[in-house]
N, CA and C atoms of all chains as a GROMACS GRO file, in nm:
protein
  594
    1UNK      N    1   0.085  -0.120   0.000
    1UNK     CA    2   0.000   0.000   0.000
    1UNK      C    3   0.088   0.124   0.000
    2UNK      N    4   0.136   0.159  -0.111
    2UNK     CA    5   0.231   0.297  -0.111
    2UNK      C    6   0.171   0.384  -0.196
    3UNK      N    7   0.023   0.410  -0.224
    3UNK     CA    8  -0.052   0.505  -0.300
    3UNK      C    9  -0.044   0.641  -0.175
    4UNK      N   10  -0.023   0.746  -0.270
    4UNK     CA   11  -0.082   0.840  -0.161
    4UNK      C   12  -0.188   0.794  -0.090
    5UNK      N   13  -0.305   0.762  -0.123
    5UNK     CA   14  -0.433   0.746  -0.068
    5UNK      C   15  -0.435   0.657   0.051
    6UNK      N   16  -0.349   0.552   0.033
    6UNK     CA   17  -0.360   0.434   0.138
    6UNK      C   18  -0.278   0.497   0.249
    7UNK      N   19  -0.133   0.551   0.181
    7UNK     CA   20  -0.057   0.559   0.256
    7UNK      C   21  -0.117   0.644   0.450
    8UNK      N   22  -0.163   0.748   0.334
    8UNK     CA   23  -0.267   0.880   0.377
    8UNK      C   24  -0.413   0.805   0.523
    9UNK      N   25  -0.442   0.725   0.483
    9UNK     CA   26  -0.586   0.651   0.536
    9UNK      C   27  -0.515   0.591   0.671
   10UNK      N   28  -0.379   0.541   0.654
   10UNK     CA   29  -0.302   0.451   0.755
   10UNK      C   30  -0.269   0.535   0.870
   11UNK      N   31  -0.175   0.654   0.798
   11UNK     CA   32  -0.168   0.737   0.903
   11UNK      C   33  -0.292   0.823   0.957
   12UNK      N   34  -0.352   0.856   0.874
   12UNK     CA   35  -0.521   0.852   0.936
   12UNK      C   36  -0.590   0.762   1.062
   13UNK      N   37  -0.539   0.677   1.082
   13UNK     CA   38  -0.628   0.536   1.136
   13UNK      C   39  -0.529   0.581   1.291
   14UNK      N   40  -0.399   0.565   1.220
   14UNK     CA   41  -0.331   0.551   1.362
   14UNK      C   42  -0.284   0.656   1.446
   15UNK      N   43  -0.304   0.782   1.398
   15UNK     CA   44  -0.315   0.937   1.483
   15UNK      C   45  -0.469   0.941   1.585
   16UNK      N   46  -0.595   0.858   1.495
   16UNK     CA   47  -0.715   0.858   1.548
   16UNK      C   48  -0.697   0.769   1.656
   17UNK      N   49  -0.645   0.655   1.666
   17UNK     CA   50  -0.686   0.597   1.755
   17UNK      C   51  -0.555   0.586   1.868
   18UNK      N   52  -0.485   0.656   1.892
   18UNK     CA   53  -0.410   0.743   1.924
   18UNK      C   54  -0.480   0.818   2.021
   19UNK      N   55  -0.503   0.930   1.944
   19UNK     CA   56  -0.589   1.029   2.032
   19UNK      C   57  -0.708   1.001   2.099
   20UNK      N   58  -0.805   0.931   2.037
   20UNK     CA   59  -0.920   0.846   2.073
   20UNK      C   60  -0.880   0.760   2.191
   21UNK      N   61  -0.769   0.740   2.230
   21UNK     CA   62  -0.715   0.590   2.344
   21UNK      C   63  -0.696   0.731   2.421
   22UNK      N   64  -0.616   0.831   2.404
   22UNK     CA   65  -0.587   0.931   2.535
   22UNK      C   66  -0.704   0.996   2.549
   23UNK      N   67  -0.798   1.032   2.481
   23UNK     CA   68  -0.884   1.153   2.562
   23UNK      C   69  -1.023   1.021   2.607
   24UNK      N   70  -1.069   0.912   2.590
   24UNK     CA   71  -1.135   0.853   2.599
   24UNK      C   72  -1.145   0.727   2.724
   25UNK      N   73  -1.200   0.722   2.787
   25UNK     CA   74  -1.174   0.578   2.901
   25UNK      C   75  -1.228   0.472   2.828
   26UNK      N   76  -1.384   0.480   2.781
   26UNK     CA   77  -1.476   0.328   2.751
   26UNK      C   78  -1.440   0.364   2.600
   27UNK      N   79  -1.471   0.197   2.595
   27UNK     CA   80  -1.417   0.162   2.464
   27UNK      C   81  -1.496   0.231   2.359
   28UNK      N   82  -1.676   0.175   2.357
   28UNK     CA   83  -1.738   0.280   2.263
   28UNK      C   84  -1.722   0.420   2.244
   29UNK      N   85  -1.675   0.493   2.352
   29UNK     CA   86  -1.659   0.622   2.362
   29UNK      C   87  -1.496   0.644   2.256
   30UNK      N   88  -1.428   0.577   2.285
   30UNK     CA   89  -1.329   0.565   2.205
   30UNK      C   90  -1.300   0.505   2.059
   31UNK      N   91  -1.430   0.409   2.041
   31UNK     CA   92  -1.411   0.420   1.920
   31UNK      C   93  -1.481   0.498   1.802
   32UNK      N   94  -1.571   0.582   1.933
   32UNK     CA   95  -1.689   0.707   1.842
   32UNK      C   96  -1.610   0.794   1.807
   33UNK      N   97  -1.474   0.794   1.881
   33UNK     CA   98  -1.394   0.974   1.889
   33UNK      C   99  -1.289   0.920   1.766
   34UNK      N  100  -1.261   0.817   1.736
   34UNK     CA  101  -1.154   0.765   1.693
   34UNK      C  102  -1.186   0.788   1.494
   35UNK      N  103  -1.334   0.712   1.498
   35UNK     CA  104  -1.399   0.753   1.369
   35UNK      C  105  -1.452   0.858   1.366
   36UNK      N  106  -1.455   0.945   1.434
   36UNK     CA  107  -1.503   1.110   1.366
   36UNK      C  108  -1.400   1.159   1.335
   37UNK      N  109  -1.259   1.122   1.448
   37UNK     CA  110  -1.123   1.190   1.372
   37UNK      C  111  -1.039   1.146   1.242
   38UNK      N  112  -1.098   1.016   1.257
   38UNK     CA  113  -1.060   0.949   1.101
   38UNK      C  114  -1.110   1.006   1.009
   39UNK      N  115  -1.284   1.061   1.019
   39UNK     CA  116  -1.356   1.046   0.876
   39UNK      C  117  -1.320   1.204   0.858
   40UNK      N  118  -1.312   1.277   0.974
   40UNK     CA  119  -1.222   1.430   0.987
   40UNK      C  120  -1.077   1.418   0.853
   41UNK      N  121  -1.009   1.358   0.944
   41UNK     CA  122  -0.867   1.399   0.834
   41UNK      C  123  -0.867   1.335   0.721
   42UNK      N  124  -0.964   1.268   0.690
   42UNK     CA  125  -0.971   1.178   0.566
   42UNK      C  126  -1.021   1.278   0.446
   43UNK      N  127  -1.169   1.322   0.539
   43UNK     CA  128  -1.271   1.432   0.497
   43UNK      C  129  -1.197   1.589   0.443
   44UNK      N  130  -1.082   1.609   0.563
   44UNK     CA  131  -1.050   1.769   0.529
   44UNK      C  132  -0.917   1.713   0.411
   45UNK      N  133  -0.852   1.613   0.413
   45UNK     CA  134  -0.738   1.591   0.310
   45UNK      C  135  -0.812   1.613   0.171
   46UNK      N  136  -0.952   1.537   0.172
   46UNK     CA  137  -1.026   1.541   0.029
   46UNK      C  138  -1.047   1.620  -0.022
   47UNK      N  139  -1.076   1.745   0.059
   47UNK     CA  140  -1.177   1.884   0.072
   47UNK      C  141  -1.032   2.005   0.019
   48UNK      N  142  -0.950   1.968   0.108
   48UNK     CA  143  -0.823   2.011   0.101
   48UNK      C  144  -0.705   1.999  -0.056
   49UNK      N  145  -0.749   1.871  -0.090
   49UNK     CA  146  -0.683   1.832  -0.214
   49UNK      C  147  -0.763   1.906  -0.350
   50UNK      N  148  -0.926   1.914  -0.324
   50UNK     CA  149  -1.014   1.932  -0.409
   50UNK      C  150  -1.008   2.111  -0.447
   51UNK      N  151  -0.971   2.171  -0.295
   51UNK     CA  152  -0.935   2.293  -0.382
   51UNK      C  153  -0.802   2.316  -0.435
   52UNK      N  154  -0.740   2.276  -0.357
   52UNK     CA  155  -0.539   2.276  -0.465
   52UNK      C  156  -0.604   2.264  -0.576
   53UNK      N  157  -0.694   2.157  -0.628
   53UNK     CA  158  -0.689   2.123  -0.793
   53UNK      C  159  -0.744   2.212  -0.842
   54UNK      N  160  -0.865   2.296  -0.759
   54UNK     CA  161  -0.934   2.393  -0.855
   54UNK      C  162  -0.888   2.541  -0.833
   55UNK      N  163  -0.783   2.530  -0.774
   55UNK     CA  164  -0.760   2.670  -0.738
   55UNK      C  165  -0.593   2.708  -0.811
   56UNK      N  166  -0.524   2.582  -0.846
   56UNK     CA  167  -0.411   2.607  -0.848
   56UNK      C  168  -0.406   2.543  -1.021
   57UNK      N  169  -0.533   2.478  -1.075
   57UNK     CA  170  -0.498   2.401  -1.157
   57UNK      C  171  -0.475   2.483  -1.331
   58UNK      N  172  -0.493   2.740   4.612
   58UNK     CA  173  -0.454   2.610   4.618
   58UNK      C  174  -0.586   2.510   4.627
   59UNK      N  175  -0.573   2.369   4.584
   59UNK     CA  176  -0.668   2.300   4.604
   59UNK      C  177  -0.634   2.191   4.725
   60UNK      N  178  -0.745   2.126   4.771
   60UNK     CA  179  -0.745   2.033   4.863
   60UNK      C  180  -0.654   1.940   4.824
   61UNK      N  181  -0.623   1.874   4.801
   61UNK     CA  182  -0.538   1.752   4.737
   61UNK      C  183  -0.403   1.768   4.729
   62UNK      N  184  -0.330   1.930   4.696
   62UNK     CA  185  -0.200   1.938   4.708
   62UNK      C  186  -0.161   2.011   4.792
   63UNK      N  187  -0.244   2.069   4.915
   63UNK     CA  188  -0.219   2.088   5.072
   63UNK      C  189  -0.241   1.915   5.108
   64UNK      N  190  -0.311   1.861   5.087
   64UNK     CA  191  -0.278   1.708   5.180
   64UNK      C  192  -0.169   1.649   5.129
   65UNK      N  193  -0.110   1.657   4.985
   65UNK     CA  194   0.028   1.599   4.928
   65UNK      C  195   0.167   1.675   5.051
   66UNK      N  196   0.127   1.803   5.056
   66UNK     CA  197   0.204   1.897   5.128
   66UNK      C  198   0.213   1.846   5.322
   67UNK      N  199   0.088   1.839   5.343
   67UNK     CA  200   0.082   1.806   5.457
   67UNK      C  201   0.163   1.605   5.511
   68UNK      N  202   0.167   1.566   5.403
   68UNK     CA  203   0.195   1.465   5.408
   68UNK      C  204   0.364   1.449   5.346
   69UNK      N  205   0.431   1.537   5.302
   69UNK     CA  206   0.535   1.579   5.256
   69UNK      C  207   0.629   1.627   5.411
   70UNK      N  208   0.513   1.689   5.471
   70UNK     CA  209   0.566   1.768   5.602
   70UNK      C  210   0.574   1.674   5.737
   71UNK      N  211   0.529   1.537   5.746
   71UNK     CA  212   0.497   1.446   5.839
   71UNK      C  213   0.623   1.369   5.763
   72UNK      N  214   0.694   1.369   5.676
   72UNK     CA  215   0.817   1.267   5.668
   72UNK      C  216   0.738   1.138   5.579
   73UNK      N  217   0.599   1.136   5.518
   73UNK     CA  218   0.580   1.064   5.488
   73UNK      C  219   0.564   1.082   5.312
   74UNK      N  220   0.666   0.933   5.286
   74UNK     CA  221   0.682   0.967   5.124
   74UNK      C  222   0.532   0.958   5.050
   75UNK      N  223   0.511   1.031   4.928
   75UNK     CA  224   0.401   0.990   4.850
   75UNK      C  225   0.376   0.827   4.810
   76UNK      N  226   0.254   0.804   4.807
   76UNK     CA  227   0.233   0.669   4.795
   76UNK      C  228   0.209   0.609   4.662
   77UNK      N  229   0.157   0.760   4.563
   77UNK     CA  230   0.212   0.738   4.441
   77UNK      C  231   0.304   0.701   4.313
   78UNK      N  232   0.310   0.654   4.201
   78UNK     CA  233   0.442   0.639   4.147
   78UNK      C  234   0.502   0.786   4.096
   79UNK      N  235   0.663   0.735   4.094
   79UNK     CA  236   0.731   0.854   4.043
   79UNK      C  237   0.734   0.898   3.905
   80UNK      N  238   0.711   1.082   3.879
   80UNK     CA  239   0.698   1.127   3.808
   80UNK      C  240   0.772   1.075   3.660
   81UNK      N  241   0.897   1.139   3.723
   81UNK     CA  242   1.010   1.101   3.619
   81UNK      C  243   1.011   0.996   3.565
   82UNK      N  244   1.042   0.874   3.693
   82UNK     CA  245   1.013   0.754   3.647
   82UNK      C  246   0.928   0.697   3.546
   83UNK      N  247   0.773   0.755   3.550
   83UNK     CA  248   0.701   0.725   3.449
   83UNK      C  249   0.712   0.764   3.344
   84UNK      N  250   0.773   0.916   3.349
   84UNK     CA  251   0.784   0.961   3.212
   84UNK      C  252   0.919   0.894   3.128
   85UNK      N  253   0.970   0.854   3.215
   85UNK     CA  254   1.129   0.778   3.136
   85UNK      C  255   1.083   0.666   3.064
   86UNK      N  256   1.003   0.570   3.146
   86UNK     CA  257   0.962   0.463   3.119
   86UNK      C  258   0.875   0.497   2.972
   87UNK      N  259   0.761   0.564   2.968
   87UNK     CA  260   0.648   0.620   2.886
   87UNK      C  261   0.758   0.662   2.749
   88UNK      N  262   0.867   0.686   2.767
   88UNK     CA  263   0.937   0.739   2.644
   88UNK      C  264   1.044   0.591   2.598
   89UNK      N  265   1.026   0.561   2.662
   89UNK     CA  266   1.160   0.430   2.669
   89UNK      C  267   1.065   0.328   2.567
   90UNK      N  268   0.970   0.289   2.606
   90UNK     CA  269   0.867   0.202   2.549
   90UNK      C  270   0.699   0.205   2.562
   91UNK      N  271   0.666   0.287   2.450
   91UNK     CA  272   0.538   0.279   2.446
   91UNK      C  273   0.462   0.252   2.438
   92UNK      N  274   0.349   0.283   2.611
   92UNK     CA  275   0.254   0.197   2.693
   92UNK      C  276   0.270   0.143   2.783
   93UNK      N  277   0.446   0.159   2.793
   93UNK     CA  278   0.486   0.094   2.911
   93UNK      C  279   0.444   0.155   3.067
   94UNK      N  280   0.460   0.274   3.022
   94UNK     CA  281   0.380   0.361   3.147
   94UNK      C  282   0.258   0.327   3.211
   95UNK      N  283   0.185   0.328   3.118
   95UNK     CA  284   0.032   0.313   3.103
   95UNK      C  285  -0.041   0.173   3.142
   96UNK      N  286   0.066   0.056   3.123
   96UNK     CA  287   0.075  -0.049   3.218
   96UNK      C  288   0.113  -0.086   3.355
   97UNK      N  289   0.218   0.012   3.358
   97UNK     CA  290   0.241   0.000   3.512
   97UNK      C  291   0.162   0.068   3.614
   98UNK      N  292   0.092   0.177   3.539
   98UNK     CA  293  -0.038   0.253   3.624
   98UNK      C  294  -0.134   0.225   3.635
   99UNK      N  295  -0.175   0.051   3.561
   99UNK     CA  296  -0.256  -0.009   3.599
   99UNK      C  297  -0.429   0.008   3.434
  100UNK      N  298  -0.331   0.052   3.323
  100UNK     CA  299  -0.448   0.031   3.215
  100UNK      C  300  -0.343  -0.065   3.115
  101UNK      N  301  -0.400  -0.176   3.142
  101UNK     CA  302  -0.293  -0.260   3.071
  101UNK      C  303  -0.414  -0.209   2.896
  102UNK      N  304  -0.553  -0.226   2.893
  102UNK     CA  305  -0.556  -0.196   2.752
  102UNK      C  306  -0.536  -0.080   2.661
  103UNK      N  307  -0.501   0.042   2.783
  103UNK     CA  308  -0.441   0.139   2.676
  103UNK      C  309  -0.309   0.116   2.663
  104UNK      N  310  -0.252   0.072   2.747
  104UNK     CA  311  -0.094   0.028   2.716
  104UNK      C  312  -0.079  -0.028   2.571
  105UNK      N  313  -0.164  -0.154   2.576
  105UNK     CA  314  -0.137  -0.248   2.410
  105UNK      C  315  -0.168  -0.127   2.303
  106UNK      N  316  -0.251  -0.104   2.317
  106UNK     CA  317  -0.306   0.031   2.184
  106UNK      C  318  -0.174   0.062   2.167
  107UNK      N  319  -0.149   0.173   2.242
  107UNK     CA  320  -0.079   0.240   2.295
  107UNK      C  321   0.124   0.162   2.187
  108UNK      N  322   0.146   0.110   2.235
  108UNK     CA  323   0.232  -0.019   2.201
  108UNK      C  324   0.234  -0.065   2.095
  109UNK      N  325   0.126  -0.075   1.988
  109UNK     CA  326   0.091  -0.182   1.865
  109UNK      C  327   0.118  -0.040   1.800
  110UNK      N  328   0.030   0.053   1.803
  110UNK     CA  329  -0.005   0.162   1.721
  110UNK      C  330   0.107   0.247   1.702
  111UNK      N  331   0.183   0.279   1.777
  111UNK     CA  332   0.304   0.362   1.768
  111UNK      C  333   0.451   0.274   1.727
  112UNK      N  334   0.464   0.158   1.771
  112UNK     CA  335   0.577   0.026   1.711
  112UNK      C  336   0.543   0.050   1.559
  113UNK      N  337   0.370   0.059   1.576
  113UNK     CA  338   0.384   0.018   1.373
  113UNK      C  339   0.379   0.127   1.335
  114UNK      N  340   0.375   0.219   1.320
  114UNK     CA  341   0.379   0.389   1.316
  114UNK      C  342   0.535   0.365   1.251
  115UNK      N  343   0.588   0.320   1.376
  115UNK     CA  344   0.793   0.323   1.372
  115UNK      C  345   0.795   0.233   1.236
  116UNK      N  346   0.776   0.110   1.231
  116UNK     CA  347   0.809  -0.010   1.151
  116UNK      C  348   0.772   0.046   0.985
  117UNK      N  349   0.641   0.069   1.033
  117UNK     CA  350   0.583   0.116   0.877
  117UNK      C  351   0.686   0.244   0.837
  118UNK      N  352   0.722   0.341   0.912
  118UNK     CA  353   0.815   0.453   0.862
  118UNK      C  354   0.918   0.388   0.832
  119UNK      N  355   0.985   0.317   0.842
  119UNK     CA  356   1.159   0.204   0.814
  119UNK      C  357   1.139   0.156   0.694
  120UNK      N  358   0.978   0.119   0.694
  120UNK     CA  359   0.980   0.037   0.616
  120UNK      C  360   0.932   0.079   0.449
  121UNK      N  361   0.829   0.263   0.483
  121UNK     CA  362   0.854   0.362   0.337
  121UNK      C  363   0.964   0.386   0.310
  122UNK      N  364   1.079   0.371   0.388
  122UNK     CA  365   1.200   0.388   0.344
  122UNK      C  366   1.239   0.597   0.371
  123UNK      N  367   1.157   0.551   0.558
  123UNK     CA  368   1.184   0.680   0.572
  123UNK      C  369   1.315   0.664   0.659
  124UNK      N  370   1.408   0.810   0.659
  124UNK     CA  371   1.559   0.818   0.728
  124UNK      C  372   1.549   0.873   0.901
  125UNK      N  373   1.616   0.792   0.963
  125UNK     CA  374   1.646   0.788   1.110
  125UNK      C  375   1.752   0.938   1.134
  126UNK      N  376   1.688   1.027   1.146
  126UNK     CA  377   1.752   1.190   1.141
  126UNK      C  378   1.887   1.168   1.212
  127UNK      N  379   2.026   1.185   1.216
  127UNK     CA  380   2.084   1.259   1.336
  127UNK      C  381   2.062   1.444   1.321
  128UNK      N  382   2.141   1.451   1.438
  128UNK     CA  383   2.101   1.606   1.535
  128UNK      C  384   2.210   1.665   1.451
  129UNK      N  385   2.156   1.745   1.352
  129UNK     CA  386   2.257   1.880   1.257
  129UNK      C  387   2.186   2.057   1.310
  130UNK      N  388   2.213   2.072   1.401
  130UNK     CA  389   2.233   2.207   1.390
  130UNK      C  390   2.226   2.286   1.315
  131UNK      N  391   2.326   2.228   1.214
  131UNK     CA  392   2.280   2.391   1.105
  131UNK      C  393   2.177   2.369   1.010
  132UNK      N  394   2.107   2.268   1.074
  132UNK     CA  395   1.966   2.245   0.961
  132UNK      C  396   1.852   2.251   1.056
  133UNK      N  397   1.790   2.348   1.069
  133UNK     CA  398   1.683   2.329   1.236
  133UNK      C  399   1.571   2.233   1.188
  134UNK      N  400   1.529   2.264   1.057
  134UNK     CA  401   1.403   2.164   1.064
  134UNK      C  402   1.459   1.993   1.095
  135UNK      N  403   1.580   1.956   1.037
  135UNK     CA  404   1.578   1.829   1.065
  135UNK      C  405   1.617   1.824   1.191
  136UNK      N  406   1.674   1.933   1.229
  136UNK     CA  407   1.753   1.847   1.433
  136UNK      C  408   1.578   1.863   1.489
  137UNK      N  409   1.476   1.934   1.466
  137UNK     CA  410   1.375   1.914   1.543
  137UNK      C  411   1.306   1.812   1.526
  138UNK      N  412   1.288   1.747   1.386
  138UNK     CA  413   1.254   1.576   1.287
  138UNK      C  414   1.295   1.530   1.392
  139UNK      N  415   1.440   1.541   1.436
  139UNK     CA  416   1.535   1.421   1.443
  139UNK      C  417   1.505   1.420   1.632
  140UNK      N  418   1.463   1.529   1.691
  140UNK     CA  419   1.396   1.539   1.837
  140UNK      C  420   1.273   1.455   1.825
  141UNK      N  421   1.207   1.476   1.748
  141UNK     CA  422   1.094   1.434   1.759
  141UNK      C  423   1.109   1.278   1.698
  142UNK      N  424   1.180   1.261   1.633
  142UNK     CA  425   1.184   1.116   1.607
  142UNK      C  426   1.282   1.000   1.718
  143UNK      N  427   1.278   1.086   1.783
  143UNK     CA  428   1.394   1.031   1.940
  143UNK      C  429   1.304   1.039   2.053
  144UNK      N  430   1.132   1.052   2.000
  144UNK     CA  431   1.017   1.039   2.093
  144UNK      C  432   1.008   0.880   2.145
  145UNK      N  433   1.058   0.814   2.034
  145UNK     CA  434   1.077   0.704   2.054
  145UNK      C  435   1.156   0.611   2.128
  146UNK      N  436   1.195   0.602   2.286
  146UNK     CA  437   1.291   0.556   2.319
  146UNK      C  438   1.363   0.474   2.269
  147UNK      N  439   1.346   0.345   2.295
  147UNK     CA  440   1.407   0.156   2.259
  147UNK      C  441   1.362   0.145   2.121
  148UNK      N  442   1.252   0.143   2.043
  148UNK     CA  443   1.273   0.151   1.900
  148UNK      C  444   1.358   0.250   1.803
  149UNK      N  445   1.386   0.351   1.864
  149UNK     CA  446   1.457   0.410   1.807
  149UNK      C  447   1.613   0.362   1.786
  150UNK      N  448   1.667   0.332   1.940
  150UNK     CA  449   1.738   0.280   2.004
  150UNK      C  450   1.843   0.170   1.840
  151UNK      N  451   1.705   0.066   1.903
  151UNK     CA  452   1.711  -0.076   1.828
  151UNK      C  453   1.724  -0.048   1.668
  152UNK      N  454   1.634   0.009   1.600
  152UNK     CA  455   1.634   0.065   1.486
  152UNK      C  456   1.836   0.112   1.425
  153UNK      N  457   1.884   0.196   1.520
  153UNK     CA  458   1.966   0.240   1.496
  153UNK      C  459   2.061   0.174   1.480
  154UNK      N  460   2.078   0.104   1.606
  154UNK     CA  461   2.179  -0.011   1.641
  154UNK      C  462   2.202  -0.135   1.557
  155UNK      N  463   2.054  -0.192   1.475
  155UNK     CA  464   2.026  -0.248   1.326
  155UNK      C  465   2.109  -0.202   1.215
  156UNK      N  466   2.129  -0.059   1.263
  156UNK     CA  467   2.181   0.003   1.069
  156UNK      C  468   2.030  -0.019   1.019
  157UNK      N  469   1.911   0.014   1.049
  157UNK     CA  470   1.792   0.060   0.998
  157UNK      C  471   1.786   0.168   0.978
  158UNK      N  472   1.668   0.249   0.895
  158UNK     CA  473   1.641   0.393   0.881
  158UNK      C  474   1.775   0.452   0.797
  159UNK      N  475   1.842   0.381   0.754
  159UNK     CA  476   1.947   0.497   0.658
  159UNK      C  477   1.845   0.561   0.520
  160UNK      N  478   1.734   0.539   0.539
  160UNK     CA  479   1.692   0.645   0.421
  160UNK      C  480   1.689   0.627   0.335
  161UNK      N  481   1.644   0.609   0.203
  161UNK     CA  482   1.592   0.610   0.019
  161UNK      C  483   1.549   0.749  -0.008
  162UNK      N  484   1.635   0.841  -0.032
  162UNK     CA  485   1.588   0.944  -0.094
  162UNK      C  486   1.504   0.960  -0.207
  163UNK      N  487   1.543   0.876  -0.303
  163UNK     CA  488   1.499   0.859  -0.388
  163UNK      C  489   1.380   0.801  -0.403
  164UNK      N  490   1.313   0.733  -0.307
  164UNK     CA  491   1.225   0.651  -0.343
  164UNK      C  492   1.074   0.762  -0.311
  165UNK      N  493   0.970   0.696  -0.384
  165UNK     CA  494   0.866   0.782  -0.348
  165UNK      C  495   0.841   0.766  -0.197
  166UNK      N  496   0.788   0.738  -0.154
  166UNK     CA  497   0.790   0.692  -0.024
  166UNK      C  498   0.825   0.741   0.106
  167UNK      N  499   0.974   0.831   0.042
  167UNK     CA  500   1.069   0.860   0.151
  167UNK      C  501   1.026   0.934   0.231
  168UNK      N  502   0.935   1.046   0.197
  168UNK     CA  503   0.869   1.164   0.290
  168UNK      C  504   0.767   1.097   0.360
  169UNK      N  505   0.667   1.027   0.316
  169UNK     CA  506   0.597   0.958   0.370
  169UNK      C  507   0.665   0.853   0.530
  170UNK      N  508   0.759   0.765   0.506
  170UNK     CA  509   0.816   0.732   0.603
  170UNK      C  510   0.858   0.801   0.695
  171UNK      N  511   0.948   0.970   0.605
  171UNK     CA  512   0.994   1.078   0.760
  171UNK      C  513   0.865   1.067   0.836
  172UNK      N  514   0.730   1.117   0.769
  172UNK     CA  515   0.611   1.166   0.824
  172UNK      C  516   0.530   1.040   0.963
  173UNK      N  517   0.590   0.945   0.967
  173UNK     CA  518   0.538   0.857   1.001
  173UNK      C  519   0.657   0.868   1.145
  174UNK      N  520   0.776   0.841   1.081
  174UNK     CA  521   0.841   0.834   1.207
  174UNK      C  522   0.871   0.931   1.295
  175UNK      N  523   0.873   1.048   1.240
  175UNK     CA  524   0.848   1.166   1.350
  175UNK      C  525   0.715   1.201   1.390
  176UNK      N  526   0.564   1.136   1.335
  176UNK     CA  527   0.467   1.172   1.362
  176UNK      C  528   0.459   1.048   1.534
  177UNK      N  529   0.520   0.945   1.503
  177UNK     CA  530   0.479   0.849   1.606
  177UNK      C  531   0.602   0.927   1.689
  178UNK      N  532   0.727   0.960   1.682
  178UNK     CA  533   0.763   1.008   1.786
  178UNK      C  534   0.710   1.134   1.852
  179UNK      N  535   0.647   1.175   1.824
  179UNK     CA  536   0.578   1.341   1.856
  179UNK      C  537   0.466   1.274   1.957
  180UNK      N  538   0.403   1.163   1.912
  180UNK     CA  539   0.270   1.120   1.939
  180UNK      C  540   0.260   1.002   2.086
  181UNK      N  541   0.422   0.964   2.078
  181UNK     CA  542   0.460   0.904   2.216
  181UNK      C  543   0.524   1.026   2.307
  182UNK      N  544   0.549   1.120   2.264
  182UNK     CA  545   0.544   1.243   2.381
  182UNK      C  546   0.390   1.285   2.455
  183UNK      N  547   0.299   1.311   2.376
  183UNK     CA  548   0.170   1.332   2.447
  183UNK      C  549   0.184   1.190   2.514
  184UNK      N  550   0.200   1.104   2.489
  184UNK     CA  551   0.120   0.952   2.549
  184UNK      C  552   0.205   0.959   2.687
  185UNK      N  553   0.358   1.034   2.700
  185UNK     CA  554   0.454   1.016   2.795
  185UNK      C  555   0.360   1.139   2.888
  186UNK      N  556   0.335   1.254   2.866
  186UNK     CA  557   0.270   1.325   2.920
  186UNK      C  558   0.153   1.295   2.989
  187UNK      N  559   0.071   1.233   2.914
  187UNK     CA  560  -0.084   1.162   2.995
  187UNK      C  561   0.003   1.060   3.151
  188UNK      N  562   0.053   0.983   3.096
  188UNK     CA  563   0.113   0.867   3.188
  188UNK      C  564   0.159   0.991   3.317
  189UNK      N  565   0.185   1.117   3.293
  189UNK     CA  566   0.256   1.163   3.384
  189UNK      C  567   0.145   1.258   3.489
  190UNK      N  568   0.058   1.315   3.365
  190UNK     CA  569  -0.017   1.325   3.498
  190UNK      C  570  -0.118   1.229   3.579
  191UNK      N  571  -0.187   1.125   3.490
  191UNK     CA  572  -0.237   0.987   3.592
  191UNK      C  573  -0.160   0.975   3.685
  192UNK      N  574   0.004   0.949   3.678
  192UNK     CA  575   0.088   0.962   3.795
  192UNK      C  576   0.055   1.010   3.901
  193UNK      N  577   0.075   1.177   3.841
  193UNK     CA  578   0.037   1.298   3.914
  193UNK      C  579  -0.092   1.257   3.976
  194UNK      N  580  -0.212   1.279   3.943
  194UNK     CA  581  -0.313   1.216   3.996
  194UNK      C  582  -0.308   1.102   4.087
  195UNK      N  583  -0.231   1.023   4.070
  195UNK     CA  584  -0.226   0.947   4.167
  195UNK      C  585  -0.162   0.953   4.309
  196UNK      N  586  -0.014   1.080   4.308
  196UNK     CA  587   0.006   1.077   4.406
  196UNK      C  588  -0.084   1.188   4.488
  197UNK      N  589  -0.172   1.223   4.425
  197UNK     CA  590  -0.268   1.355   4.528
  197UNK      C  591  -0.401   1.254   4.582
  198UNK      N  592  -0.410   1.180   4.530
  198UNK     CA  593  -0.513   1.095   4.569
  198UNK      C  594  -0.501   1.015   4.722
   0.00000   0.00000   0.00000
């Protein structure tokens, strides 16, 4: 998996649950915080990439 | 002041040691091997997280064929890379001592790996920090 995209999703996964393990005690609570910060940096990289292309292209 | 660190105080002043673990100690430990802290304070399942997630953080960066920084001075962004990639106690350690992490410039990859291995060492500093105040917390308790 050495696509930007994957590469990108991995370190995605493992900053979330990361942070999700420190600010969280119970597990559901941690894995609610874990996927909002995932679908977050996944979400703003997309959002983020989508204007570079239309702004710079 | 709050209640809890007049009784640390008051109990400081009676000759009697805290019953808590030591600060430092944890934080040495918390940087040495991550989760290790976090086990000895009694959450063995954030420890494993903790442990799996940041090892493969390290492994996967070695393994984009990202470079193990040394400390250059006259380059600040990398001596701070190279701080932050020394978040890592014993993997770093081990890594080094391997002749791992010499780096592929060339390869696509390569930034991707820096990003990984200074992101997990940055990211076992907060984790050394938490461990330190649970500590903390513990000896006011």
């Amino acid at each position: 998996m050495t696509s930007h995209l994957g590469v990108m999703m991995l370190f995605a996964a493992a900053v979330s649950i990361v942070f999700a393990t420190l600010q969280r005690d119970e597990v559901r609570a941690q894995l609610r915080l874990a996927g909002r910060l995932f679908a977050a940096l996944v979400g703003g990289a997309y959002v983020a990439g989508w204007l570079m292309h239309l702004i710079f292209r | 002041m709050s209640a809890s660190s007049t009784t640390s105080r008051e109990r400081r002043d009676a000759g009697l040691a805290d019953a808590g673990p030591n600060r430092i100690g944890v934080i040495v430990l918390a940087w040495l091997v991550p989760g290790a802290a976090h086990a000895w304070l009694g959450q063995p399942r954030k420890a494993v997280v903790f442990f799996v997630v940041l090892c493969g953080m390290f492994v996967t960066g070695l393994a984009l064929s990202g470079r193990l920084l040394p400390f250059q001075v006259a380059d600040p962004l990398a001596f701070l890379a190279a701080i932050a990639q020394w978040g890592l106690g014993v993997p770093r350690i081990v890594a080094a001592m391997a002749g791992a992490g010499q780096g592929v410039v060339t390869a696509a990859t390569y930034e991707y790996g820096n990003t990984f291995l200074i992101a997990g060492g940055l990211l076992n500093m907060l984790v050394a920090l938490n461990a330190s105040d649970l500590a903390s917390a513990r000896s006011r308790a």
